[in-house]
Structure formats: C-alpha cells, structure tokens
C-alpha positions in Angstrom: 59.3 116.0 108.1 59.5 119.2 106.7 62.7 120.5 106.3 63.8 122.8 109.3 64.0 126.7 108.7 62.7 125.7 104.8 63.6 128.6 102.5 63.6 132.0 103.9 64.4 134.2 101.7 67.3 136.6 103.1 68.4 139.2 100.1 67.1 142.5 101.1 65.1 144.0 97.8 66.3 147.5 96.9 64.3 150.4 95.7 64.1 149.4 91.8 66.4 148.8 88.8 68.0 151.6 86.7 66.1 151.3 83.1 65.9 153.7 80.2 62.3 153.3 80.5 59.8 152.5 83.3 59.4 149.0 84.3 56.2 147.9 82.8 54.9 145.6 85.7 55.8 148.6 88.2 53.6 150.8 86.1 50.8 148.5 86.2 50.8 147.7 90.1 50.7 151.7 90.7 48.1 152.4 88.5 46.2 149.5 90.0 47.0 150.6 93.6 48.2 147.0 94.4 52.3 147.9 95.1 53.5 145.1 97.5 55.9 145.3 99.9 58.1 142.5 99.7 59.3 142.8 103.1 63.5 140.9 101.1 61.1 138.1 99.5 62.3 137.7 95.7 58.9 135.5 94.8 55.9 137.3 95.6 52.6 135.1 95.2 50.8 137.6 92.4 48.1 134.8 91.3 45.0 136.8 92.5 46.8 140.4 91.1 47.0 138.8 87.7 43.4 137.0 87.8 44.4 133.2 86.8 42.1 130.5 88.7 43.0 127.5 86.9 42.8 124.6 88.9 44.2 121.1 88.0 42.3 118.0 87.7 43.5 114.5 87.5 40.6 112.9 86.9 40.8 110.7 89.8 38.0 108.8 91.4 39.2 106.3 94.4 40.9 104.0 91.5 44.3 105.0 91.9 45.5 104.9 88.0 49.2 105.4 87.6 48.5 108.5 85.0 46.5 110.3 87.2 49.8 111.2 89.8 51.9 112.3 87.0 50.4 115.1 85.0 50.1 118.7 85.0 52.6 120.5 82.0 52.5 124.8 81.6 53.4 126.5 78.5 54.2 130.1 77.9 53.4 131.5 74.9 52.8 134.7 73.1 49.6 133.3 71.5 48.1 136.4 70.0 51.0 138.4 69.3 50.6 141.5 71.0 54.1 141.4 73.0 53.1 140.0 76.5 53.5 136.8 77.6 50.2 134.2 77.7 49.5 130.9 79.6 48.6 127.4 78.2 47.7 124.8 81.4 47.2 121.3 81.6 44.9 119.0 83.1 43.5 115.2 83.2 40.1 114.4 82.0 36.9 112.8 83.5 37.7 109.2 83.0 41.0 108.9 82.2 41.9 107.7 78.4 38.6 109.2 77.3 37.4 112.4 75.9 36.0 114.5 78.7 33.1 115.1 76.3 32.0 117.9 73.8 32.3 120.7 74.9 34.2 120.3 78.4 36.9 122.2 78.0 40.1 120.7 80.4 43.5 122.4 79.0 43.0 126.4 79.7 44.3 129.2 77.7 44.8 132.2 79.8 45.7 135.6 77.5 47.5 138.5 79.0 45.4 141.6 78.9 46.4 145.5 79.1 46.8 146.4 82.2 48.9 142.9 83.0 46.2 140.9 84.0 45.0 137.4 82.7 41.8 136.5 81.1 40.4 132.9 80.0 40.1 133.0 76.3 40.2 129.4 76.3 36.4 129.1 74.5 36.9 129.6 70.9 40.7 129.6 70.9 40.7 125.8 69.3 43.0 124.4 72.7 40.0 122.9 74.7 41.6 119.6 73.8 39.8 117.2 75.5 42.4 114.5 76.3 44.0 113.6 79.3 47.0 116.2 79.2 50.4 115.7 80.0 52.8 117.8 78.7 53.1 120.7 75.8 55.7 122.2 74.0 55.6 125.2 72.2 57.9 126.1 68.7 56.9 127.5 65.5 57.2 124.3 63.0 56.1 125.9 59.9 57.8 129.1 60.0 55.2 131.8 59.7 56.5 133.5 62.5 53.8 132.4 65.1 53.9 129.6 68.0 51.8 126.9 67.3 51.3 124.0 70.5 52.2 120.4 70.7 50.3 118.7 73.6 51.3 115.5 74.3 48.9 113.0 75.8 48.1 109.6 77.7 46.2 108.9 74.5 46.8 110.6 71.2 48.7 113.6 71.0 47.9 116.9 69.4 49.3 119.6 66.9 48.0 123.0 66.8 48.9 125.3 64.2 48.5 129.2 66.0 47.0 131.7 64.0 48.7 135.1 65.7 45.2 135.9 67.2 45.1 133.8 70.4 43.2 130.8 68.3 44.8 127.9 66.8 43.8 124.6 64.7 44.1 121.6 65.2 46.4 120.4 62.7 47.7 116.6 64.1 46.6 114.5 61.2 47.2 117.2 58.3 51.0 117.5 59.6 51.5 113.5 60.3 51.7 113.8 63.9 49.2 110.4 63.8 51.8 108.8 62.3 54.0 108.5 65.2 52.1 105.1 66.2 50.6 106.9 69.3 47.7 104.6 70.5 44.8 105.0 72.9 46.9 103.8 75.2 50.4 105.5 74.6 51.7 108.0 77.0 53.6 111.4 75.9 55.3 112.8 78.7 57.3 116.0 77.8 58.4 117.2 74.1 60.6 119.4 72.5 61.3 121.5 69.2 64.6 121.7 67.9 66.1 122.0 65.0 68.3 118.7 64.7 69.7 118.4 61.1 70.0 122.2 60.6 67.8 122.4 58.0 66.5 125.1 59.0 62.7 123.3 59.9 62.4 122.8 63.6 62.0 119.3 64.8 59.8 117.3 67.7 61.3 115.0 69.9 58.4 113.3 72.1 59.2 111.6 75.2 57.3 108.2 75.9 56.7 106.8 79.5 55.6 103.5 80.3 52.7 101.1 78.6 50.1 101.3 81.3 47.6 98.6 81.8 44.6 99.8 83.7 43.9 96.0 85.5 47.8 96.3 87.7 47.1 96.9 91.3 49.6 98.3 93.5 50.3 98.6 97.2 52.0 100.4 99.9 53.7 98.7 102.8 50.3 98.7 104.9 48.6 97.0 102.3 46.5 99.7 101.1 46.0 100.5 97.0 48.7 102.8 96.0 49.8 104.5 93.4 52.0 102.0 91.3 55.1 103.3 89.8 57.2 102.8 86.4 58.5 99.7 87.6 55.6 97.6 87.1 55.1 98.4 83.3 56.8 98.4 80.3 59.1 101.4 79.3 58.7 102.7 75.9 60.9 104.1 73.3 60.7 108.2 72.2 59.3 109.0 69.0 61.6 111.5 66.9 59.7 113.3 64.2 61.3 115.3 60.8 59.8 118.0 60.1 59.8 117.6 55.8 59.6 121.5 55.3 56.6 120.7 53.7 54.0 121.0 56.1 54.2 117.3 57.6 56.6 115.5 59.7 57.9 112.2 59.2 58.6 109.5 62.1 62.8 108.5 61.6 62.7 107.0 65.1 64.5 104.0 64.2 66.6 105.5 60.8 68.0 108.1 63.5 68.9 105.2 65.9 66.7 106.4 69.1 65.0 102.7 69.3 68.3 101.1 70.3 67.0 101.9 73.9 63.6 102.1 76.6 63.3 104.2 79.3 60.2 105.7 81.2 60.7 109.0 80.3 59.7 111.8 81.8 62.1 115.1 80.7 64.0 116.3 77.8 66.5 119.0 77.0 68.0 120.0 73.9 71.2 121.4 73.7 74.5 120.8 72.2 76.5 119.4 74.9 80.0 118.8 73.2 80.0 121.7 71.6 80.6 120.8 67.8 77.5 123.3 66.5 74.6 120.1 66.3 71.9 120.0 68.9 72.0 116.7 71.4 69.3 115.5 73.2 69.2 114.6 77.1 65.9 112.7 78.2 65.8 112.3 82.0 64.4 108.5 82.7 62.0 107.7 86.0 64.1 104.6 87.6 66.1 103.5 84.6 69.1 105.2 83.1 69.4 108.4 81.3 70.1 108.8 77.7 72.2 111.7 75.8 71.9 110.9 72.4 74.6 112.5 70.9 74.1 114.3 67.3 76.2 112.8 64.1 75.6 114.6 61.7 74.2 112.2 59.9 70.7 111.9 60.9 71.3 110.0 63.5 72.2 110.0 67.1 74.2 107.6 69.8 73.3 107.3 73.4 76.6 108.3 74.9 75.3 109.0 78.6 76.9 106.4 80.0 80.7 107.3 78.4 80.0 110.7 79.1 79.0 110.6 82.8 75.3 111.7 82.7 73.5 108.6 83.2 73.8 107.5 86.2 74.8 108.8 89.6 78.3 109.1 91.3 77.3 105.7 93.1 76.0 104.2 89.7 72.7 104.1 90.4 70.8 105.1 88.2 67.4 107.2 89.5 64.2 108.4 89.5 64.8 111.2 86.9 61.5 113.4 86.7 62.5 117.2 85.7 66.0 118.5 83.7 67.2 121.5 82.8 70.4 122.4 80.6 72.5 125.4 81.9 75.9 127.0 82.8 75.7 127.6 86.4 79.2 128.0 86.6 79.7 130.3 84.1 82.3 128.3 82.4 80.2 128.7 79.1 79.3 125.3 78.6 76.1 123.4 79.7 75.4 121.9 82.8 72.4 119.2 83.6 70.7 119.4 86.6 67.6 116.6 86.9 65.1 116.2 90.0 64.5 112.8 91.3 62.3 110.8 93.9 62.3 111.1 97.9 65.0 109.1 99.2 67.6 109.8 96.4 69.1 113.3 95.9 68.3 115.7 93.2 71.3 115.5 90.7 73.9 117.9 89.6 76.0 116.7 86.6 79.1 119.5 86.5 79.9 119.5 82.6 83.9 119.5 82.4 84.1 121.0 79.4 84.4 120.2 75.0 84.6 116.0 74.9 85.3 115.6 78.8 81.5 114.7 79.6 79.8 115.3 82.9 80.7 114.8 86.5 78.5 114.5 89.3 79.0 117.2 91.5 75.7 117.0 93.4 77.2 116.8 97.4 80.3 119.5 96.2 77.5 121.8 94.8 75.4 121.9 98.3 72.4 120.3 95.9 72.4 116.6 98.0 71.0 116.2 101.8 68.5 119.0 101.4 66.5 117.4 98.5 66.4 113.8 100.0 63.2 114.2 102.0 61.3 115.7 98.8 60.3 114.4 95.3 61.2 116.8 92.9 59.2 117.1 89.8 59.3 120.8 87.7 62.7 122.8 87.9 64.0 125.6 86.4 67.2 128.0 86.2 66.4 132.0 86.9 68.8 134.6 88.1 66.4 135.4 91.3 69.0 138.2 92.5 70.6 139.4 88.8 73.9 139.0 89.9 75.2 137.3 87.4 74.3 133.4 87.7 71.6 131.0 87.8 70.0 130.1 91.1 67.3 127.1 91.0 63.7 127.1 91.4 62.0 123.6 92.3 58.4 122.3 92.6 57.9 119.3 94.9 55.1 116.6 95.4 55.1 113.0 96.2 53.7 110.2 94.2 53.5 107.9 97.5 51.6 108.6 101.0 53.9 110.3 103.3 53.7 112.2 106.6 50.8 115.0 106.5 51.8 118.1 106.6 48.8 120.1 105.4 45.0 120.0 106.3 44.6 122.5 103.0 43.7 119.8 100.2 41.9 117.7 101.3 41.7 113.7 101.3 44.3 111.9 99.7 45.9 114.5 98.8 46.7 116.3 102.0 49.8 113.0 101.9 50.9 113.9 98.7 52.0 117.3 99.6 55.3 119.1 99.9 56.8 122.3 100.3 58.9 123.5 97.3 62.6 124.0 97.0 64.6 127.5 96.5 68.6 127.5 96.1 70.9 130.2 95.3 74.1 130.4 93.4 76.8 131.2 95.4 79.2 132.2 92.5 80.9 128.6 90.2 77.6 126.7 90.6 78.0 126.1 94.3 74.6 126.4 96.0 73.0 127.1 98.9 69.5 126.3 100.2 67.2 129.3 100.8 65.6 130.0 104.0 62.3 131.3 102.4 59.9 130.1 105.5 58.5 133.8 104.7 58.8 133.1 100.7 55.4 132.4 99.2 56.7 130.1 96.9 57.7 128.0 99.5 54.9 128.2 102.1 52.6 126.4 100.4 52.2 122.8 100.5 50.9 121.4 97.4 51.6 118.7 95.2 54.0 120.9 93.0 54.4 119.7 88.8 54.8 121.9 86.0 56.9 125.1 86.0 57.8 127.3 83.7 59.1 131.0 83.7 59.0 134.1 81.7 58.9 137.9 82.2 55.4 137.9 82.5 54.9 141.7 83.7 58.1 143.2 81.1 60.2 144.8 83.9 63.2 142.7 83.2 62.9 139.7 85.6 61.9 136.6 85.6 58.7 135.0 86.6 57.4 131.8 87.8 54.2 129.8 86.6 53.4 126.5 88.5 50.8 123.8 87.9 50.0 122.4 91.1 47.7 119.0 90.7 44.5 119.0 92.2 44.7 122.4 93.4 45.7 126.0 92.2 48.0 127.0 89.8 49.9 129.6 91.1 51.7 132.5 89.5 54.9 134.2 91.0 56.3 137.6 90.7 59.9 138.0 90.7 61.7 141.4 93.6 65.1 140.9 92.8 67.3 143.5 94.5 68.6 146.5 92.7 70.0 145.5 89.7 70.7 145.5 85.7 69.5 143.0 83.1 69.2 142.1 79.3 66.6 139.8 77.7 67.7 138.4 74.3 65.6 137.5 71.4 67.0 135.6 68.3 65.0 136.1 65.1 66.2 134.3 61.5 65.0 136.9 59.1 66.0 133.7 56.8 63.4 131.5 58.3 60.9 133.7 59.3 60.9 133.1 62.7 62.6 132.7 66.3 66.2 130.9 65.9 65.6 128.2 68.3 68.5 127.0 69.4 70.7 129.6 68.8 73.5 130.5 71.4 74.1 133.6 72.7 77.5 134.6 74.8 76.9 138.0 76.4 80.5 139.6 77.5 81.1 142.4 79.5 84.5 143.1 80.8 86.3 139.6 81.6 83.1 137.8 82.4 80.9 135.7 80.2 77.6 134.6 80.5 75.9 131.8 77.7 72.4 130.9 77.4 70.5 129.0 74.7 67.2 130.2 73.0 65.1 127.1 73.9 62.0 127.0 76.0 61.7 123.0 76.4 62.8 121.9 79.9 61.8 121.6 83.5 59.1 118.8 83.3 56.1 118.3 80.8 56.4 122.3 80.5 57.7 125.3 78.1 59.0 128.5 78.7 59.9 131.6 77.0 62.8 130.5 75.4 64.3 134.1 75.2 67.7 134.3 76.8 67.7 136.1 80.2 70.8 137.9 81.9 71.2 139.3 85.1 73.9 141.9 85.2 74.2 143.3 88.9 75.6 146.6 89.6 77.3 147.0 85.6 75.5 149.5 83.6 77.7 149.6 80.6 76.8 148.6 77.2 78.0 144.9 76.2 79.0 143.0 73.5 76.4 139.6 72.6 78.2 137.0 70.1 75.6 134.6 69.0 76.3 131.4 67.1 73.1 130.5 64.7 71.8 127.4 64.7 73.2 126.3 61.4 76.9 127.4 62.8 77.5 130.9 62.1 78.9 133.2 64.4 77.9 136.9 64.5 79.4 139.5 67.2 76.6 142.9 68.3 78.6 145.4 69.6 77.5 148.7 72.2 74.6 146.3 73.4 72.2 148.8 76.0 71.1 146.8 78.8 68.0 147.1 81.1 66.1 146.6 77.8 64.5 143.5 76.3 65.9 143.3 72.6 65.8 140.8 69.5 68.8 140.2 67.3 68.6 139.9 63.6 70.7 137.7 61.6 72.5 139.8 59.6 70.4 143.3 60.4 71.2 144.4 63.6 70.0 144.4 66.9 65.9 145.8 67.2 64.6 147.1 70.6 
C-alpha cells in the first residue's frame, strides 16, 4: 500500500532569496505571467512551463524482456555553450537489440532557450542514437573545453565528441570505445568520467549488468510471465577505459585488476573515499555484493568493500543495489554512500567514519529504513531542498514486479509497476526524516520513476530536478526553497583546458564546513551538473572555498560573495 500521509511537504517558502542580482528563473516566470504559488511545496511540477514532452519508451510488446524494465538514464549538459543548462533523455528502441531504423530518432536532446524554456533540437544534433539506451554520462575526454556524451547501451555503446553548438559526432570507433569487447548483446548500465591516474585526461569507467539471453522465461508466483530478474543470468565484469591523451582510450580492465570480480551492476560513483588525493570507485551491484575498488596508485585498484563496510548490509546481506550517490550528509567532510534497493529490503545508508575507518551502516539510526521497504528505489540524488546547510534526499520509485494497483493513469501493465516517489529531509548530522509531501508534485504522481538528475536549470541559485519516468512522461521540477543564501561552484583547470572533474571543494564560513565534489556521475544510469552546490541559510557574509585539485594541490579563495554562481581558476582567481 501506499505509504500513509506520503510526503507532504511542510517548510513554509518565504518571499525570495537576498541576491546581488535578480534571480533569473524569477525573471522569466514574471515576464511570462506564469508566477506560482507554492502554497510551502519546495518541488513545483514546471514540465509544461518549460515545454519538455519527452516520453519514455521501452520498446515492449507483451514479451516481457528483462532490458525493457530497466532503462531510462538523464543527462544534463550545457551542450551549446551559452550558460544554461540542456537535457539529454533516454529511451528503448522498437525491437529491443536492434536499430530502431534510419531515421527514428529514440534518445532526445532538449536545448534551453531564452526565455528558460526547452526546445527539441534533437534532429541534426548527431544524438538520435538509435540503440536501445540505458545510461549516459557526460565529461569532456579530450579537453577542448566542451562536454561530449557517452551513452551506454544493451548493445554497443556510443562516444560523441560535442562540438560547443548543441551538435555532436559520433566518435566511438575513432576513440577506441569498440574496443572495450561490447557485443550485440552486452549491457552498459551507468558510466562515469574521472580522472583515475591523475594524468590529467579524464577516464570512463562503464558498468556492466548481466548477459541476457532472450529464450529465459520467468514467472511470478501465479504463474503468469514476468519480468525475470539478475538472478537468472550471468553477471558481467566493468570495463575500465584509459584515456591515452591521444585521442583514444585503451581498455586496462584486467592490468588495473577490476576482473577479479562480477556483479550485475547497475550504479557507480567516483570519489576518493579514504581520503589519500586518488579517486575510488563504488559500483552498486543488483542482488550481489557491492564493490569499492580502492585506488593504488599504481594503475590499479582492490575491491575493499567488504573490509571497509560498504558491501553488504548491517545483517550481511547483501542487496538489490540499483541507484548511489557519494555525499557528506553529516557534514563531517568526508563522503557518505547512500544506495537504493528493491521492495522488501531497505534503502541503505553507509555512515563513513572517517580517513581509513570505512563505512557503517547507519540506515535504521538515520530514519532512512521502514519507510523505503514498501518501494523499489531506482534514481536518487542529494540537494539542499531548504538551503540550510545539508543535504536532504530526493528518490524516484518503480517496481520491476506486479504489485498492488495504485493508479488507473498508465495504463495496462504498467498501472502495477507504479509507485509514488520518496522525499527526506536532513535533520542536521545526516539524520533524516520522511517528508509529508501528499500536496508535493513530486510525490503525487505514480509512475514508474528511473533516471534523475539535478541542476539549476532556471539560474536562481537552487537546485532542480529532471526525472525519466518509463513509459510515460518525463517530468521536470522546479525547486521553492524558503528564504535563503547559496553559492554554486565551478572548478575550471586553465592547465587542461577544461572543468577539473573531481576536484574538492571545502566551503567554510565561521566554524562550519561544508565539502562537495565536482562530479556529475551518480544517482542511476544518469549525469548531473557536476558543479558544487551550497546552501547557506540565513548567513550572508562572504566565505572562504579551499579546493584541492585533482592532481593534489590545495588552493584557499578568500572574501568568497555568495548568492552568486562562480567558477574557480587554478591559479587565477575566482570569475563570476
């Protein structure tokens, strides 16, 4: 059943944010006439304001393949350049496996327009790829200083190298991408860009799920065809892929040691979890344990999950792991993982105790266990809903199995497959509460939730949400925090010639600390603006950002102006 009283909302919205300069959303919803009351709702539904209508299709037709129930990644991107966030969505094919034919154009590019709106620009842009889309991720591998787009597929996967005017080529076998071993019949789940030997090239790490085989037949406990689940395939190993600096990438899966171990793999984060200045890499697994492959400097990497208390659960069981996200929700400055599971088992919360102590999990202590047992949890992200200072979390839900109907609004099957979403705020040292939001329009829907992603979509210093709902609307969310201040952070390698992925940045003001990681890989098959986002609440005052490079060095920006969105050069300064 649905959860009683699910998510209402109660924060009262104030009358606006201080700013040195008009918020630019605000501006826009004036001069459009479309100003909405928010009546203390912090997500506001603004999918019709900002004109997307891209709608998700598996590809299903009565034959119940696996692939079809998992898909459904969102990127955000800047894809021409011009300063405001754009939209990249994904969707199955006709047939699944096969081209959806010339011309049919299945993954949508939405770009952001003048006045705040979105506009399909996906003819022409060179990302109508035609394969059956999972996931994307978005990084700039060969440091022009534009985002280029990695879509991983059930089937080949594809690079495309952005040209800074909203089109892009497709570059997969000029780079080497073909050389990763992926089959007709491989599945990529999510990716990721980093930077993992600090060279100074960014990196791909591609998630693998299972080896499907069309003929398998599944069941559910009436005897009807069902989806199956990862349990009746074989897992695969991840593919790791070097970027040379040259233009290609190189597969060192085995040389860097990831082959010692399968999974079905559905999420990846990367982050540098024990603190020694190398980016690790968490992969959540869908029924078998997780892996942290720990950096060595070297090349190479070991899984030290288990040692380290992140692959399993307090029981030591280890769980359907679907969505993940790296953040410090406790404000301890170091990296917490927090990973969605299946209905039946509780979302996870894995409390990191600090340099070399691993992870505990805290889920029950946190309030993050009872009240995400009835759902399966897929897309999740952290955002400062309130900017008061710490990370609430946003979650999309959907089941892969029949359940109890609870919406006539989709139609047949998928009416069973659908689930309200989850809200929870931060009650101050990562201790959460679940969020009445019965009048939130993120929660009143019942869909059959996937990708999510966030971003400031509309520039007036909070975040916003994108979801990819499959087989149904995507959805676009703006965020009403309550009066208060903010500070986005860019982090820009003059060096490189591009965005420092990776890099760390420590915002202090007063006693209190807040950390956040450039890095837009998380949440599940999906990228976000990897900017760094800080709520500040009622403190005005200027503050001090210390960033660590990705290569190690440390450099302190004083008399930091907030309510601003700014980038920080290595070595130059801070730019407005």
């Amino acid at each position: 059943m649905r959860l009683a009283g699910a998510l209402l909302l109660s924060l009262a919205v104030g009358c606006g944010r201080d700013s040195a300069e008009p918020p630019r959303g605000k501006e826009i919803r004036e001069a459009q006439g479309a100003a909405v009351e928010s009546g203390g709702q912090l997500l506001i539904d603004a999918t019709l304001e900002w004109g997307v209508d891209f709608r998700h299709d598996s590809g299903a037709r009565g034959e119940q393949l696996f692939p079809e129930m998992m898909g459904g990644g969102v990127g955000v991107l800047d894809a021409d350049r011009d300063g405001d966030l754009d939209l990249y969505f994904l969707s199955g094919a006709p047939g699944l496996g096969r081209s959806a034919g010339a011309g049919v154009a299945v993954n949508r590019l939405f770009l952001q327009t003048e006045d705040g709106r979105f506009v399909d620009a996906t003819a022409g842009s060179g990302l109508d790829d035609p394969g059956y889309g999972t996931g994307v991720a978005i990084g700039d591998f060969d440091n022009d200083g534009i985002e280029d787009v990695f879509v991983a597929n059930f089937g080949p996967d594809r690079l495309f190298r952005g040209r800074g005017d909203g089109t892009f080529e497709d570059v997969t076998e000029a780079t080497g991408i073909t050389a990763s071993g992926a089959e007709p019949d491989d599945w990529s789940t999510s990716a990721a860009f980093c930077d993992f030997d600090r060279d100074g090239w960014l990196d791909l790490y591609v998630v693998r799920y299972v080896i499907f085989e069309p003929g398998v037949e599944c069941t559910d406990s009436a005897g009807r065809r069902e989806y199956c689940g990862p349990d009746s395939f074989e897992d695969r190993v991840d593919v790791l892929l070097r970027n040379q600096g040259d233009g290609r990438f190189r597969d060192v899966t085995s040389e860097a040691g990831i082959d010692v171990a399968t999974g079905a793999g559905l999420g990846v984060v990367c982050e540098d979890f024990d603190d020694d200045g190398w980016i690790d890499i968490y992969v959540a697994n869908d029924g078998d344990p997780n892996q942290l492959w720990i950096n060595q400097h070297d090349g190479t990497f070991l899984d030290d999950a288990l040692i380290m208390g992140a692959s399993v659960n307090a029981a030591g069981v280890h769980e359907a792991g679907m969505g993940v996200v790296a953040a410090d929700f406790d404000n301890d400055t170091d990296f917490d993982l927090f990973v969605t599971h299946l209905r039946d088992e509780t979302n996870t919360f894995y409390r990191n105790l600090g340099t070399g102590a691993g992870f505990q999990d805290d889920t029950a202590k946190a309030g993050l266990g009872s009240s995400s047992t009835p759902y399966t949890g897929f897309g999740t992200v952290p955002m400062d809903l309130d900017l008061d200072g710490d990370l609430d979390l946003v979650i999309s839900n959907g089941r892969v199995r029949r359940g109890e109907r609870l919406t006539e609004a989709l139609g047949e099957p998928w009416n069973l497959y659908a689930e309200p979403n989850l809200v929870y705020f931060n009650d101050d040292g990562g201790s959460f509460r679940l969020a009445e939001v019965e009048a939130s329009d993120y929660a009143t829907p019942i869909e059959i939730g996937r990708g999510l992603a966030i971003g400031d979509l509309d520039r007036d210093g909070d975040l916003d949400l994108v979801l990819n709902n499959m087989e149904s609307t995507a959805r676009l969310y703006r965020g009403e925090p309550p009066s208060g201040h903010w500070l986005v952070v860019d982090a820009f390698d003059p060096r490189l010639g591009r965005r420092a992925v990776g890099a760390r940045v420590t915002l202090i003001t007063g006693s209190s600390r807040q950390r956040r990681t450039v890095q837009g890989a998380m949440s599940y098959l999906s990228s976000s603006d990897p900017r760094a986002h800080f709520g500040l609440g009622a403190a005005a005052e200027a503050v001090t950002l210390v960033v660590r490079w990705p290569d190690g060095l440390e450099e302190t920006f004083e008399d930091v102006q907030v309510d601003r969105a700014i980038t920080v050069r290595r070595g130059e300064g801070v730019e407005s």
